[in-house]
Residue, then its C-alpha position, 0 to 999 in steps of 0.5 A: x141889235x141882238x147878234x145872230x147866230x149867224x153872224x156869230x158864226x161868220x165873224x168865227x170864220x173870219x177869225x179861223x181864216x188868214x188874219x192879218x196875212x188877208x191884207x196881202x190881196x188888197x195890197x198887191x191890187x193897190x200896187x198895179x194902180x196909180x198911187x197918190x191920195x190918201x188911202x183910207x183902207x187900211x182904217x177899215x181894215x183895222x176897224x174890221x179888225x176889231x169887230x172880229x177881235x169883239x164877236x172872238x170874246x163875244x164866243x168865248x164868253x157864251x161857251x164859258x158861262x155855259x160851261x160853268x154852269x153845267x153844275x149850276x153853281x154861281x159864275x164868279x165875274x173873274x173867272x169870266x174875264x180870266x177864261x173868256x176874255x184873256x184878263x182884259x177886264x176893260x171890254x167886260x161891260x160890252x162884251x158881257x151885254x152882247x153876250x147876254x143878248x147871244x145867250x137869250x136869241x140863241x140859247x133861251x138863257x137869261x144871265x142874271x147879275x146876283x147881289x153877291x160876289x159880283x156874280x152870275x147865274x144862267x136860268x132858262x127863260x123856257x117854262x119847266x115841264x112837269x116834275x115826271x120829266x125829270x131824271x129820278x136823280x134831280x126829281x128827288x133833290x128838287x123834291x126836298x128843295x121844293x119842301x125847304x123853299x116852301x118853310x122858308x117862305x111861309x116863314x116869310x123869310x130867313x129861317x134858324x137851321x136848327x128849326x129847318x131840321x126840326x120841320x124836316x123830322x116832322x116828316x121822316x126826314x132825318x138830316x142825320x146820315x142817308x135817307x133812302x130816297x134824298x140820299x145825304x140831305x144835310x149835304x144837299x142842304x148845306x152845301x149844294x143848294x147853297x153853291x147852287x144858289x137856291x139857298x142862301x147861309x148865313x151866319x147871325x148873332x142870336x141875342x141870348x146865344x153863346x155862339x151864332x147861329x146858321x139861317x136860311x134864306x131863298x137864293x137868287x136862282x130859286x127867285x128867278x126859276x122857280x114860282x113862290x105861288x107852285x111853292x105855296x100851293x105844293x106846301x098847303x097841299x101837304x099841310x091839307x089846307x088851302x093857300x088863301x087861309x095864309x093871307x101874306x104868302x097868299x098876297x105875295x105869292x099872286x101879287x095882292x094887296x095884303x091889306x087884311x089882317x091874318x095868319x103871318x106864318x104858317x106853324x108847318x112845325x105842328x103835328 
């Protein structure tokens, strides 16, 4: 059962309060009565112990990954067990589930698990407003993310960086110091998106190729935020055609079959 807020708080209480010292009160009422039996107390006590000790790590944890991912940048598994949990990997698995649960009742985050390195992204489970409620700084960097993302895909799939620049150009979009309203946009390619985990980087040997070259791919948070149909629709705007004459990404996108033959890729390079 999902935890509460409240019980959260009040296990935080607990923890804040006394601690083993509060065993004192039941002893001292123990010691005016009859002794004799066993005395089954103290388990509980324990017992009680412990579940305060799980809703200490519980806390810990939902304010470590939020304060992780204030720059959107993946959460490495051990700097979860590091920062929230002392190094105790052993209570990971049952903290992280409860902590998950704390995080969608309370907060409207979902914690995704990545394929990669073994960690994590926080993605708000609440519906994103309009690009104009934005602040100017994020609405010109999820700009040109929404352009990159929108190639990739009609692509259908990884990308050379060399024809991403390419496509980029075809737009006044120079990768080559700083644009005027994107600010360093190789920076923000190659290294932000990438930490952010909208993009993904990888090196690949070229047949024919002396050296390997760069590519590009969607990032787990750009599968699980943003919306490949918003993606089509904001690209076949801009190419000033409409999505269903790219048959694949078309299928993809509203979850159709693609059972007739068409465009494969979108030539979003041609003048």
């Amino acid at each position: 059962m999902p935890r509460s807020s409240g019980t959260l708080s009040q296990s935080s209480a607990a923890r804040n309060g006394p601690g083993p010292s509060n065993r004192a009160g039941p002893s001292q009422s123990q010691s005016a009565r009859p002794t004799g039996g066993s005395q089954k107390p103290p388990q509980e006590n324990g017992s009680s112990s412990v579940d305060v000790e799980l809703d200490h790590m519980v806390i810990n944890l939902v304010k470590t990954v939020l304060n992780l991912s204030v720059n959107k940048h993946l959460i490495k598994k051990a700097d979860l067990v590091k920062n929230a949990l002392g190094g105790n990997g052993r209570l990971f698995a049952k903290v992280i589930e409860q902590a998950k649960e704390e995080l969608a009742d309370v907060y409207g985050y979902k914690l995704v698990e990545t394929e990669r390195n073994k960690s994590f992204i926080l993605v708000s489970t609440v519906t994103c407003g309009s690009v104009m409620d934005m602040s100017e700084d994020y609405r010109r960097k999820y700009t040109l993310l929404y352009l990159v993302l929108g190639y990739i895909y009609m692509k259908n799939g990884d990308v050379p960086e060399q024809g991403l620049w390419d496509f980029l150009a075809k737009l006044n979009i120079s990768d080559e110091g700083e644009h005027s309203f994107f600010g360093d946009v190789r920076k923000l390619i190659t290294e932000t998106f990438v930490k952010q985990a909208y993009l993904v980087r990888t090196k690949q040997v070229v047949e024919g190729m002396n050296d390997d070259r760069f590519f590009y791919g969607w990032g787990a948070r750009a599968e699980h935020e943003l919306s490949k149909k918003d993606i089509l629709e904001s690209i076949c705007k801009l190419m000033g055609k409409p999505s269903i004459c790219y048959i694949t990404q078309h299928a993809a996108a509203y979850g159709l079959n693609d059972d007739d033959e068409g465009d494969e890729s979108m030539d979003v390079t041609q003048n």
